[in-house]
C-alpha positions in Angstrom: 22.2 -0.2 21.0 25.3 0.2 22.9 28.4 -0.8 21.2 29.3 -3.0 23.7 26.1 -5.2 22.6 26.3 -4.6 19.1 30.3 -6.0 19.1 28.5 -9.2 20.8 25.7 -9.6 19.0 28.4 -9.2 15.6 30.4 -11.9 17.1 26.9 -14.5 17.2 25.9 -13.3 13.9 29.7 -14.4 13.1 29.4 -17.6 14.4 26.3 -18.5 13.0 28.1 -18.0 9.5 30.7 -20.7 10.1 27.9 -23.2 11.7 26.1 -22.7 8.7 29.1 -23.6 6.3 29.3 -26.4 8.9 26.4 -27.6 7.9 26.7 -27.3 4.4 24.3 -24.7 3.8 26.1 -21.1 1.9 25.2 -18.3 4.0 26.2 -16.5 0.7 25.2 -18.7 -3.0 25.6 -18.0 -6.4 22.6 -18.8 -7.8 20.0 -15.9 -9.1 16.6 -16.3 -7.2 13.5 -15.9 -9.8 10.9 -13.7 -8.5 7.5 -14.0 -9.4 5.8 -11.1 -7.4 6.9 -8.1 -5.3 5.2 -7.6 -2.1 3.5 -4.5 -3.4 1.8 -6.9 -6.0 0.6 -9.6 -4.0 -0.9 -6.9 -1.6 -2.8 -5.7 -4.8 -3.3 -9.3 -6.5 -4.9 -10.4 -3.0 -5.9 -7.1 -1.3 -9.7 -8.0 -1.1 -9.5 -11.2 -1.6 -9.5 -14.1 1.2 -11.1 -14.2 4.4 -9.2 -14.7 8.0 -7.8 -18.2 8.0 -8.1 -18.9 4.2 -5.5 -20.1 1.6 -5.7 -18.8 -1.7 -7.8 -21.5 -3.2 -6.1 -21.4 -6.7 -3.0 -22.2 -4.9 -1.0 -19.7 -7.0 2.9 -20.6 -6.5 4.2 -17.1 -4.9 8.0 -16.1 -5.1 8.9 -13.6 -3.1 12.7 -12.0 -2.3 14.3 -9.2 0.2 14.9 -8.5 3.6 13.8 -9.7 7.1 13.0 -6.8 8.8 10.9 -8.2 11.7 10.8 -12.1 13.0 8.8 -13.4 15.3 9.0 -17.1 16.4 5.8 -19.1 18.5 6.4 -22.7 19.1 5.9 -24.1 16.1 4.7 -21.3 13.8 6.6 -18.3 13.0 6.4 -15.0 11.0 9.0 -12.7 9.1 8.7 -9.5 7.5 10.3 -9.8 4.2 10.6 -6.4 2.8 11.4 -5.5 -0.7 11.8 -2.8 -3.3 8.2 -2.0 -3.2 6.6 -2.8 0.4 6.8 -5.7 2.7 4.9 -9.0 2.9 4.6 -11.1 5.6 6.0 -14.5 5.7 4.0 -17.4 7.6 6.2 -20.6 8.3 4.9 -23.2 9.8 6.9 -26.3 11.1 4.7 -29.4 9.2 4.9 -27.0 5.7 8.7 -26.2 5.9 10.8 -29.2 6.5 14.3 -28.0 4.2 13.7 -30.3 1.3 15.6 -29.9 -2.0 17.8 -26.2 -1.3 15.4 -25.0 1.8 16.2 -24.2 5.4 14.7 -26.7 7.8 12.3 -25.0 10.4 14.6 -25.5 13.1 17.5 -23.4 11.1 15.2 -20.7 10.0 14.6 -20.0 13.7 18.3 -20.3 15.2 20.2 -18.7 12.2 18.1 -16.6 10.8 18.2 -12.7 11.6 17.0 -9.4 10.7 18.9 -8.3 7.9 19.4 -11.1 6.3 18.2 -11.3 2.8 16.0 -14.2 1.6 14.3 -16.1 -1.1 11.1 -17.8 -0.1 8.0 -20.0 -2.2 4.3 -20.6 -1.0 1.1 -19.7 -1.8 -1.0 -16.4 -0.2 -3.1 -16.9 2.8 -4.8 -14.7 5.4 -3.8 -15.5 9.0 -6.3 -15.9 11.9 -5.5 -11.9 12.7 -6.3 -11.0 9.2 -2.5 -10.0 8.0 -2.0 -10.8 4.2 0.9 -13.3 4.4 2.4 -16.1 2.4 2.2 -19.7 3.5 5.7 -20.7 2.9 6.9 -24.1 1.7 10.5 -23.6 1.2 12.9 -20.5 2.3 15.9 -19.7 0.9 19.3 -17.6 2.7 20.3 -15.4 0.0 22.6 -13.4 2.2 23.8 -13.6 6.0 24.1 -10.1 7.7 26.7 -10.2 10.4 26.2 -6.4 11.4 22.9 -5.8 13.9 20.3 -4.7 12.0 19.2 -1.1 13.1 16.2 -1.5 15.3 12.5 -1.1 13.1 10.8 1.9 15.6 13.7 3.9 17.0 15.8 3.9 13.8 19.0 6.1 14.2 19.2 9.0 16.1 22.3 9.8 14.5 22.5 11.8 11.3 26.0 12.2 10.8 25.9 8.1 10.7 23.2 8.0 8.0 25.0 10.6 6.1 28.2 9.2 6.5 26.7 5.7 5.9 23.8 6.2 3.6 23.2 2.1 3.8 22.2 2.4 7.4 20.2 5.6 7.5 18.3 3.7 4.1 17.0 0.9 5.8 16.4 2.5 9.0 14.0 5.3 7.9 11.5 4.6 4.9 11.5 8.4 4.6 15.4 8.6 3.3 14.8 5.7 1.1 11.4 7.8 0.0 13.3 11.3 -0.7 15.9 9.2 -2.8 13.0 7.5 -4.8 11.3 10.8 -5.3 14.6 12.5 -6.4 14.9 9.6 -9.2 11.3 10.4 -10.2 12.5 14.2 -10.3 15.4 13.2 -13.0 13.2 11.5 -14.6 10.4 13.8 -15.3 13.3 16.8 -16.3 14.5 14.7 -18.6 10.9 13.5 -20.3 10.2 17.2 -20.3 12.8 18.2 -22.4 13.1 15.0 -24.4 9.3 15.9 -25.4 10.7 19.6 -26.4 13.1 18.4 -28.8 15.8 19.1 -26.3 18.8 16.8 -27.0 21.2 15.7 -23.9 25.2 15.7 -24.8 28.0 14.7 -22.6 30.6 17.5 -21.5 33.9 16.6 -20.0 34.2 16.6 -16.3 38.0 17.0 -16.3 38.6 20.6 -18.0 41.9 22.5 -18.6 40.3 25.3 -18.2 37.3 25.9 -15.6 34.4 28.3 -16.4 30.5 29.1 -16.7 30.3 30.1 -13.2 32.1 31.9 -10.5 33.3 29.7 -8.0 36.9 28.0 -7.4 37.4 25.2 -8.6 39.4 21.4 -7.5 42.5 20.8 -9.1 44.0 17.8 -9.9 47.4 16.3 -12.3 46.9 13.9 -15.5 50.4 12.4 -15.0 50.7 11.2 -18.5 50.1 14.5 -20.2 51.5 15.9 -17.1 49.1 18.8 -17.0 47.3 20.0 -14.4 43.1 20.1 -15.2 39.8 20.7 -13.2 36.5 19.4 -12.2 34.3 21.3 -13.7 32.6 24.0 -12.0 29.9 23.8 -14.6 28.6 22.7 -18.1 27.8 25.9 -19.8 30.5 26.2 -22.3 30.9 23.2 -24.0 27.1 23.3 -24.2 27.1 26.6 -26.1 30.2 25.0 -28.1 27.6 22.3 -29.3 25.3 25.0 -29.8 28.1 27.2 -32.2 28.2 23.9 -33.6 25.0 23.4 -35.1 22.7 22.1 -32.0 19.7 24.2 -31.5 18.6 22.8 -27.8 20.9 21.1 -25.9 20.8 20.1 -22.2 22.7 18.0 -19.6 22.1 16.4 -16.4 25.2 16.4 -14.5 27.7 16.2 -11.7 29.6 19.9 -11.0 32.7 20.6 -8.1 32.9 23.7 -6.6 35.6 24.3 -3.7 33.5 25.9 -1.7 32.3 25.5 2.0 30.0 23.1 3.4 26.3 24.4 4.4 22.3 23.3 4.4 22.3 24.6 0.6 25.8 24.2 -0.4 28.2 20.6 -1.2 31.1 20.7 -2.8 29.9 17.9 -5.3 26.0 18.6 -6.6 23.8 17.9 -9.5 22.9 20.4 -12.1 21.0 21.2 -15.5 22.0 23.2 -17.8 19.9 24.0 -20.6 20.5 26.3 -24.0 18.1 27.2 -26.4 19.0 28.9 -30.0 16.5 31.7 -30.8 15.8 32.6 -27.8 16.2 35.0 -24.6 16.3 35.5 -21.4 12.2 35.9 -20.8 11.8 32.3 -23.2 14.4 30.5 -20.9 12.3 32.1 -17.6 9.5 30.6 -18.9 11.0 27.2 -19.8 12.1 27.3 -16.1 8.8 28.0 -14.5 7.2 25.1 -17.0 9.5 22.6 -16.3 9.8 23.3 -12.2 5.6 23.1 -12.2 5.4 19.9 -14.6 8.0 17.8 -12.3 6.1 19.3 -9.3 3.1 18.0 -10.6 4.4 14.8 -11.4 5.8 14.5 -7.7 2.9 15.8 -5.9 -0.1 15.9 -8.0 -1.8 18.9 -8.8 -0.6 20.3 -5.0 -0.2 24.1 -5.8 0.7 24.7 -1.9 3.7 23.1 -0.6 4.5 22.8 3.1 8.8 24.2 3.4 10.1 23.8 6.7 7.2 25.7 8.3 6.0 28.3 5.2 4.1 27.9 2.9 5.3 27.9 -0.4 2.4 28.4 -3.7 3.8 27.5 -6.5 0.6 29.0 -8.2 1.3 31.7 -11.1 -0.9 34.7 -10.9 0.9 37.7 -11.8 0.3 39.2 -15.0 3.8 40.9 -16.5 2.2 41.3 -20.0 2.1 45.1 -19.8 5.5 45.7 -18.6 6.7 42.8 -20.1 5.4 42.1 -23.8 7.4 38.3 -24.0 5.6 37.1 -20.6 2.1 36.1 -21.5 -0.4 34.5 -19.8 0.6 33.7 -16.0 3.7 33.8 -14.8 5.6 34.0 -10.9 6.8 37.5 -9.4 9.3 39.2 -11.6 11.2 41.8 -10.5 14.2 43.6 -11.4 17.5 43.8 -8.9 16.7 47.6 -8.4 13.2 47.2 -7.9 13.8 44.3 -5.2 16.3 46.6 -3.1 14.5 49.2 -3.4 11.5 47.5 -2.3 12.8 45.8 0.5 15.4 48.6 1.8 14.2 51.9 0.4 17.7 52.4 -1.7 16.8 53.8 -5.4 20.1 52.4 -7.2 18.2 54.4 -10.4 18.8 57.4 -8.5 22.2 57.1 -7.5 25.5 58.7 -9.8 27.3 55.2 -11.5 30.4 57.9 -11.3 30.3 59.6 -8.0 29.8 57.1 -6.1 29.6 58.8 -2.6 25.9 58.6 -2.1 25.5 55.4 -2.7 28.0 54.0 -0.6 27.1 55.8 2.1 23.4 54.8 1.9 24.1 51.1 1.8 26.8 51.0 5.2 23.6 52.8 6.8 22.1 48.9 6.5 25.1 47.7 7.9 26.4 46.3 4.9 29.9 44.1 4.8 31.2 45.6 2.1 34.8 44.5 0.3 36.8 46.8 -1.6 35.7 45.0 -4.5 32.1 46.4 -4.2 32.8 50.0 -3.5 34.5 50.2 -7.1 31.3 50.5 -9.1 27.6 50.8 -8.3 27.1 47.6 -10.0 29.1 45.8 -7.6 27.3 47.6 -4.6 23.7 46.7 -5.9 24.6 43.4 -6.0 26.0 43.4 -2.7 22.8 44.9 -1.4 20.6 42.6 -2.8 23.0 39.4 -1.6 22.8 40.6 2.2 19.6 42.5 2.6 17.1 41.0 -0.1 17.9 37.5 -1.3 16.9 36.1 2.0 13.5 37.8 2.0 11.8 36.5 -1.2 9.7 33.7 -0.1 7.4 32.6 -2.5 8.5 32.1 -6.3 10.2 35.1 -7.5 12.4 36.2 -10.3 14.9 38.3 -10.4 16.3 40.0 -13.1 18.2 42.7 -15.2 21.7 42.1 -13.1 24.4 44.3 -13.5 27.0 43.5 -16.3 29.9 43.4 -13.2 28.8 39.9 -12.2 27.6 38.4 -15.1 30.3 37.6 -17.2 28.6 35.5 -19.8 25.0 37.1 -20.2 24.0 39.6 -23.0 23.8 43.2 -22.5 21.0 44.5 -21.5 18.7 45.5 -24.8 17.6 48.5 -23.2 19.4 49.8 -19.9 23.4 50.8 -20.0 25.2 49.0 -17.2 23.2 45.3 -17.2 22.4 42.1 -18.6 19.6 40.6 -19.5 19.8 37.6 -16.9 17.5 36.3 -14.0 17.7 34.2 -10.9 15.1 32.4 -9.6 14.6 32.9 -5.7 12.4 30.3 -3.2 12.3 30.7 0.6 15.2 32.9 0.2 17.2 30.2 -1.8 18.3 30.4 -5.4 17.0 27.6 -7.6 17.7 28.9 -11.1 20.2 31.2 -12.8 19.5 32.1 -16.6 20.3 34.8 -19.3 20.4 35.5 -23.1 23.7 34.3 -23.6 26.4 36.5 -25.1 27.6 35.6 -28.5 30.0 38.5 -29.4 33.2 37.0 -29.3 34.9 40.7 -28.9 32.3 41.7 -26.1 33.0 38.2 -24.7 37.2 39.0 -24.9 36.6 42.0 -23.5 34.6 40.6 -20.4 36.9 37.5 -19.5 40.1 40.1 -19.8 38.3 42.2 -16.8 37.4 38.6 -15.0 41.1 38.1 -15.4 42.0 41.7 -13.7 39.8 41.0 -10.7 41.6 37.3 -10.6 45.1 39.0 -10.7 43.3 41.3 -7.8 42.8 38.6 -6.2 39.3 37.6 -6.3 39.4 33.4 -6.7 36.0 32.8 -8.4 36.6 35.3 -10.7 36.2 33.8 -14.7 39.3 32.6 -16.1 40.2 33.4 -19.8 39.3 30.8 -22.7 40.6 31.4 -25.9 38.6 27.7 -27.4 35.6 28.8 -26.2 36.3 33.0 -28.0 36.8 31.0 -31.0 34.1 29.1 -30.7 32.4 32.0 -30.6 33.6 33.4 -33.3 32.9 30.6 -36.0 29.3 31.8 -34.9 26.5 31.3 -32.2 22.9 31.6 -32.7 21.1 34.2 -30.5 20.7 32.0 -27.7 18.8 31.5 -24.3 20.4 29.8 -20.8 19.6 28.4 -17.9 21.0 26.1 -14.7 18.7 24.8 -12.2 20.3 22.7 -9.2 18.8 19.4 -8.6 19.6 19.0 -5.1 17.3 22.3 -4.4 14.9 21.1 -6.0 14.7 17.9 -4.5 14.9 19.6 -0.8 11.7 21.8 -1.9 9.6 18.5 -2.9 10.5 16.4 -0.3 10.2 19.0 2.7 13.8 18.3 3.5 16.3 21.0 5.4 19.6 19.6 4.4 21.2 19.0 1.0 23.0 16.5 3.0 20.1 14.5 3.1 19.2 14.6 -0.7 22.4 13.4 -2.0 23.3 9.8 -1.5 26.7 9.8 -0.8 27.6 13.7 0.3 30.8 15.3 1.1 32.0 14.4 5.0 34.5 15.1 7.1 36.5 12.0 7.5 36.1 10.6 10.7 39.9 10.6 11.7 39.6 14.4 11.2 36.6 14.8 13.5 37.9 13.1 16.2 41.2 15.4 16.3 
């Protein structure tokens, strides 16, 4: 619609709210409307019942609320679509039935005032019309709410996504598929949480305002408490005051929460996104890998049924497990997604053997990886830690399509995960990789309050270097530490991705209600 014709047809709508008041009907009242059915339940309470041109012969009094979302006037008979929560239902009104007794629109006002948008309340009984569409017969019709901005139009929608980003209301009731993915994404919550509410799992409360950041490596948002004048931070993530509870005495602990990273703006990435974070006492990193896999393919199967192929912006993604790690892995039995190590993915996928190379002389290696045309900082020529992850970021991340794990990272860029039981130089951590996305970052948390010192004071080195998502110190959470801490298994798993992976959608712009947006003032400049 052109915005010359939408300022007009703002500007009837307008008018039509003082004529109302004029005639002393309240385009907006007070009073609650009872509903008795949704439209979803009268199409199930009279799906197969009544025959074209019949009346439900019970005469069952029918209360039905929501939106018009089509209206169609013919002399003097007329029909809205009143759309709800659950569906829409069609609304029959016929001039002789509704004549605006008691707190009821006349016939005459439902057809000059009346618009799409507007919310209403209306009472009847069901009936099937002479085209056989399940409607109710109304006897009275209630405004519940005059909308005085055009009502997007029902086939073409919006063609603009910025808009329905920007304002979420519009793109919601202009594509059923937005108000779908947002439905589905509460389902999601819900099913994590029933999941580990059935574990045992117990969900805490961290603080979102922290004066110090940490559990991840990202920069953070700062802002000023003016009466402690202090400055604190959005958290960046729950992890310690999770493992806090867990020094404490809790044995599994989760949260469903709201993290802020000050970071830049892409299909995967907003500043603001939804996270869980779960810790387990007693366990490690293979446990938590597990939990991870279980939970992703219950909620999946709560979602879409027992679908073990998904359809992912063109590829196919099979969530089926079918790899047997039992024999290299003794704590992975039964089935289980593609678990590889970091070395064994690069090499792999680029022919580099970081097993081969000298962790001293360092040469080799170096030269090997800018042979794949590497971008490498100064950072990751410093240790062949560094450059393995720098190979696997660039060249390898991007290429694991279907469910895989990695783990076994290198102790450089994990500054919170065990050492590795086995091999000098890593963790025992994973990352869980779909489509070339991570979904999942886990490890057998560290609980050595001098090993823990010890990595947060070469955090704070690389910070002094320079490097802005490098770990701040935390004393509280050394001492916390040091009262005592369980062996103990992590994980994260972001919501958002998730949600884009069940609901087919390329954006995490379009799974989150209200995301991040460049103001419009700014756009324009």
């Amino acid at each position: 619609m052109a915005q010359n014709e939408t300022r007009n047809e703002a500007e009837v709508r307008a008018r039509k709210v003082e004529e109302l008041r004029s005639l002393g009907v309240d385009p907006y009242p007070s009073q609650a409307f009872r509903r008795s059915h949704t439209a979803q339940q009268i199409q199930i309470l009279f799906g197969e019942q009544l025959g074209t041109g019949e009346t439900d012969p019970a005469a069952r009094s029918l209360r039905v609320c929501g939106r018009i979302t089509f209206k169609r006037d013919s002399g003097s008979i007329g029909f809205i679509g009143l759309t709800d929560d659950s569906g829409t239902i069609q609304l029959k009104i016929e001039k002789k039935l509704v004549t605006g007794e008691g707190s009821g629109l006349e016939f005459n006002q439902i057809k000059k005032f009346l618009d799409t948008g507007d919310f209403i309340g209306a009472e009847g009984i069901a009936c099937r019309t002479n085209r056989g569409e399940l409607s109710v017969q109304v006897n009275t019709l209630t405004l519940l709410s005059k909308a005085t901005m055009p009502f997007p139009d029902s086939y073409y929608g919006i063609n603009d996504p910025e808009l329905c980003r920007r304002h979420r209301e519009l793109g919601l009731v202009s594509d059923p598929q937005s108000l779908s993915t947002f439905k589905i994404r509460n389902q999601i919550l819900k099913s994590i949480r029933t999941y580990l509410w059935n574990a045992d799992f117990d969900e805490l409360e961290t603080p979102v305002l922290q004066a110090i950041y940490g559990g991840a490596a990202a920069r953070p948002f700062v802002t000023h408490h003016n009466a402690l004048d202090i400055n604190l931070y959005l958290r960046i993530a729950t992890e310690l005051f999770l493992k806090r509870a867990v020094c404490g005495g809790f044995e599994r602990v989760f949260e469903v929460g709201r993290v802020f990273r000050n970071e830049g703006i892409d299909s995967t990435h907003n500043p603001e996104f939804t996270s869980i974070e779960v810790y387990q006492a007693y366990a490690d990193y293979f446990d938590i890998l597990t939990l991870v896999e279980d939970l992703i393919c219950a909620v999946a199967q709560d979602v879409v049924g027992d679908q073990i192929e998904l359809d992912y912006q063109g590829e196919v993604i099979n969530l089926a497990r079918k790899y047997d790690h039992s024999q290299k892995y003794p704590e992975l039995t039964g089935q289980h997604w593609q678990v590889k190590t970091m070395v064994e993915a690069v090499r792999d996928q680029t022919g580099l053997d970081f097993d081969m190379f000298d962790p001293v002389e360092m040469e080799d290696a170096i030269q090997a990886a800018e042979k794949l045309e590497l971008k490498l900082s100064k950072l990751e020529t410093q240790s062949l830690g560094y450059l393995l992850y720098a190979v696997f970021d660039q060249k390898v991340e991007s290429t694991l399509m279907e469910p895989t794990f990695i783990i076994d990272f290198p102790v450089e860029v994990s500054p919170l995960a065990k050492r590795h039981r086995s091999k000098s130089g890593f963790v025992e951590r994973f990352e869980l990789f779909i489509h070339g996305t991570e979904y999942s970052n886990g490890f057998s948390e560290l609980n050595d309050p001098q090993d823990q010192r010890q990595r947060f004071e070469e955090q704070l080195a690389q910070k002094n270097a320079g490097d802005e998502e490098a770990h701040p110190m935390d004393e509280d959470y050394i001492q916390a530490l040091s009262l005592g801490m369980p062996n103990c298994g992590g994980m994260g798993i972001g919501i958002d991705r998730l949600v884009m992976l069940l609901t087919n959608t390329a954006s995490i712009r379009d799974v989150i209600m209200f995301p991040t947006m460049r103001s419009r003032a700014e756009e324009s400049e």
